[in-house]
N, C-alpha and C positions, 0 to 999 in steps of 0.2 A: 386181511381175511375176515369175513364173517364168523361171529360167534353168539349162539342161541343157548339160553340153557332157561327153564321153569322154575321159579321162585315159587309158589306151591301148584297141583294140578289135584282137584277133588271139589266134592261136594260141598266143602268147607272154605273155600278160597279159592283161587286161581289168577295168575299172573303170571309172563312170559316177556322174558329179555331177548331182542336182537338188535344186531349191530355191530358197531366193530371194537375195538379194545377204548376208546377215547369214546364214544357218542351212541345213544342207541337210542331205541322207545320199547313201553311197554303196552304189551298186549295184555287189556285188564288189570283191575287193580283190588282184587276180590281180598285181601290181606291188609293188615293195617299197616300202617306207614312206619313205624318200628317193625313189624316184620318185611317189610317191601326192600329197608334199608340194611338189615343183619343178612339178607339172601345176597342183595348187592353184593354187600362187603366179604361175604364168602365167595365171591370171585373176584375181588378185588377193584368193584368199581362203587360208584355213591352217586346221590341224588343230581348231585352236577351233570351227568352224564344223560340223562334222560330229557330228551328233547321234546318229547310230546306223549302221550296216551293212547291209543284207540282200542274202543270199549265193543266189545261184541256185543252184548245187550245188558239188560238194566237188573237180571236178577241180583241179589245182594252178596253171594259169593262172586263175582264179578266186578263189583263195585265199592267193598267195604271200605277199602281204605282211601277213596277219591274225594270224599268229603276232606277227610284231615289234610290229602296231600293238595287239593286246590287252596285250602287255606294257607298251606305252606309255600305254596309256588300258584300265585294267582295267575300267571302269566302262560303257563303251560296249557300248550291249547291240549284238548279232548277231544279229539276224534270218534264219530259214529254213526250210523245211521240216522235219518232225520227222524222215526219214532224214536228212537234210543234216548236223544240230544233231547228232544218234547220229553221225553220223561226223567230223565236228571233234571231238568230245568223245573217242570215243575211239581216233581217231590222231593226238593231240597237235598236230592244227592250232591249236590257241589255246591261252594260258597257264593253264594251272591257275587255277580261282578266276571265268575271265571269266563274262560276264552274255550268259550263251547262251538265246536264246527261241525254243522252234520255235512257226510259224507254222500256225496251220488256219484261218485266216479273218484279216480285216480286224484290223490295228493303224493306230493316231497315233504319226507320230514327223515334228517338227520342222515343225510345224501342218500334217500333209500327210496321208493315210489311201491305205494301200499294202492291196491284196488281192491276193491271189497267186492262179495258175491252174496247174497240170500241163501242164510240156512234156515231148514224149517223147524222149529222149535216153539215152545208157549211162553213169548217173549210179545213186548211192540214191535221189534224187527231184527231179528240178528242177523248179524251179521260174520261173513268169514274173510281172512284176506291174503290176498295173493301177494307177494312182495320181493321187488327186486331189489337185492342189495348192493351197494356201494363199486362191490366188485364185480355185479352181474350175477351175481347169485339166486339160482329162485326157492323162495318161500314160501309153503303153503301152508295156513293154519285155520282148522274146521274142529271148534268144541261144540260142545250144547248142540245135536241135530237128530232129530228122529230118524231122516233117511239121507240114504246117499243121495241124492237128486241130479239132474243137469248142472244146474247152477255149482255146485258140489263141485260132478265130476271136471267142470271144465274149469273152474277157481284151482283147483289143485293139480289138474293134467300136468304133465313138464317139472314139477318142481323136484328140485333136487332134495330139499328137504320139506316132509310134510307131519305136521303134529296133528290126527287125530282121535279124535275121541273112541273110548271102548272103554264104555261106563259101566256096562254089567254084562252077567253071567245069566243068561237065560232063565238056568235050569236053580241059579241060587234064589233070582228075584221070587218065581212063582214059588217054590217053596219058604221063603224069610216070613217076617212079621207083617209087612207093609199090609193095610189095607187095600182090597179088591181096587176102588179107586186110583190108587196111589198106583197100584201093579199095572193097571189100564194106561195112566196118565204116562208114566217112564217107558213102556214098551211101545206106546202112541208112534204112529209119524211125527208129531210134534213133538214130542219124549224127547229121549237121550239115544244112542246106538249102542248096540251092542254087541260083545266081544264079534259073534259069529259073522255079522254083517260089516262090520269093521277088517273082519281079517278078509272075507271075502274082497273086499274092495281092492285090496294091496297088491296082489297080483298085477290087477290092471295099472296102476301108479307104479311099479316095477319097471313092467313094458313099457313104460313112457320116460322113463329115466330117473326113477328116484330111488335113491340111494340111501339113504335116513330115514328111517320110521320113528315118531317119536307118539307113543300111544297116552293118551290123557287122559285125564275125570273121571279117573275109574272110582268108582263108587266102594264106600269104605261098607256099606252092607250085604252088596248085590255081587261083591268081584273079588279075584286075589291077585296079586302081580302076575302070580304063574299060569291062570286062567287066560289069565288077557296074552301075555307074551307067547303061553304055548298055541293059542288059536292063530297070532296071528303067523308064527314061524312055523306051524303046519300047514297052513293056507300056502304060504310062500314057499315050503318044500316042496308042497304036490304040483307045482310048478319049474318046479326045477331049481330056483334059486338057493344058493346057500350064506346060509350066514356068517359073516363078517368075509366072505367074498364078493356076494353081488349085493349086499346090501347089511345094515346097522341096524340095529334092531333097539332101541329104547325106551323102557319104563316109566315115565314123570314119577317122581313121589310126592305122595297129596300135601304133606307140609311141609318140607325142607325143598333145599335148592337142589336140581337135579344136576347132573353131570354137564356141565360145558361144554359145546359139541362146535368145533372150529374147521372152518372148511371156506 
């Protein structure tokens, strides 16, 4: 059986386990390698287990702890988009020597086949990934995106289970601290998404057969759990769906490991 669960999801870090009880990868490695391995071992698995990397883009919650963990395991390839790969390579995100792959179509890693799709965001190129697991399981995972796009909806169409993003609260961002700019920059298509556009989407990934929602990146200034979850389980009731019937509704929390989700 496939098993997923977020080792942190936020503006501070983010990294995500799937795979199966013996073997997996991690999606991003925005946490240091002391934290990548205490989230492990709260479900019960450790560094041995991790077969490969693939990095969505280059910001440094994304990436924090890839420097340490290529020094640790020089051998672990990195998976990413070829801007991504050009920019770890060269501003010394990872150690001299590591096994950097950029990605333009479908790779196998850790019996599982990952194909990646363009999210828009103010990155070199991020990237989102569609993924089949071991047991025929599809996974879809889209952080970091300003909008839902094609590339988006057709990266996540089908999947049984999809994590994404619903970084903020509309109505908290314009009223918070942030500078005008800043409010511009994250509300941007190239920004982050938010709660409303996020819950909007789910509907449609419902009707298609997805059954796990796991909502991400929510922003420790701009959101609150209950914003994001209430949006998107209103979205999916004015639809008719109910929860924990036709579908699983899931929180990430920004620094601890989130719930382990087996299927």
């Amino acid at each position: 059986m496939a098993r997923f669960f977020t080792l942190a999801s936020g503006s501070s870090g983010n990294s995500t386990y799937l795979g199966s009880a013996s073997r997996g990868i991690l999606i991003d490695a925005g946490i240091s390698c002391r934290a990548i391995g205490r989230a492990l071992a709260d479900h019960g698995m450790d560094f041995s287990q991790i077969e490969a990397v693939f990095v969505t883009h280059e910001h440094i919650d994304h990436i924090k702890g890839l420097l340490t963990l290529s020094k640790q395991r020089p051998h672990l390839p990195v998976y990413g988009s070829p801007g991504t790969i050009r920019y770890l390579a060269d501003h010394g995100s990872v150690a001299p020597g590591s096994y950097l792959i950029p990605m333009t179509g479908a790779v196998e890693a850790a019996g599982m086949v990952i194909t990646p799709f363009h999210t828009s965001h103010d990155c070199a190129e991020g990237y989102g990934f569609r993924i089949r697991t071991a047991d025929d399981r599809l996974v879809g995972i889209a952080t970091d995106l300003g909008r839902v796009d094609q590339p988006v909806r057709e990266g996540l169409r089908g999947c049984e289970l999809v994590m994404l993003e619903s970084n903020y609260d509309y109505r908290m961002l314009m009223a918070g601290g942030y500078p005008v700019y800043l409010k511009r920059r994250v509300a941007s298509d190239n920004g982050h998404l938010c709660n409303d556009d996020c819950a909007a989407f789910l509907p449609e990934l419902s009707a298609a057969g997805t059954t796990r929602f796991v909502l991400c990146h929510l922003s420790q200034n701009n959101n609150l759990p209950s914003l994001a979850g209430g949006a998107a389980s209103a979205s999916l009731g004015r639809q008719g769906r109910i929860d924990g019937l036709d579908y699983q509704l899931y929180v990430a929390p920004r620094s601890t490991a989130g719930e382990m989700v087996v299927f």
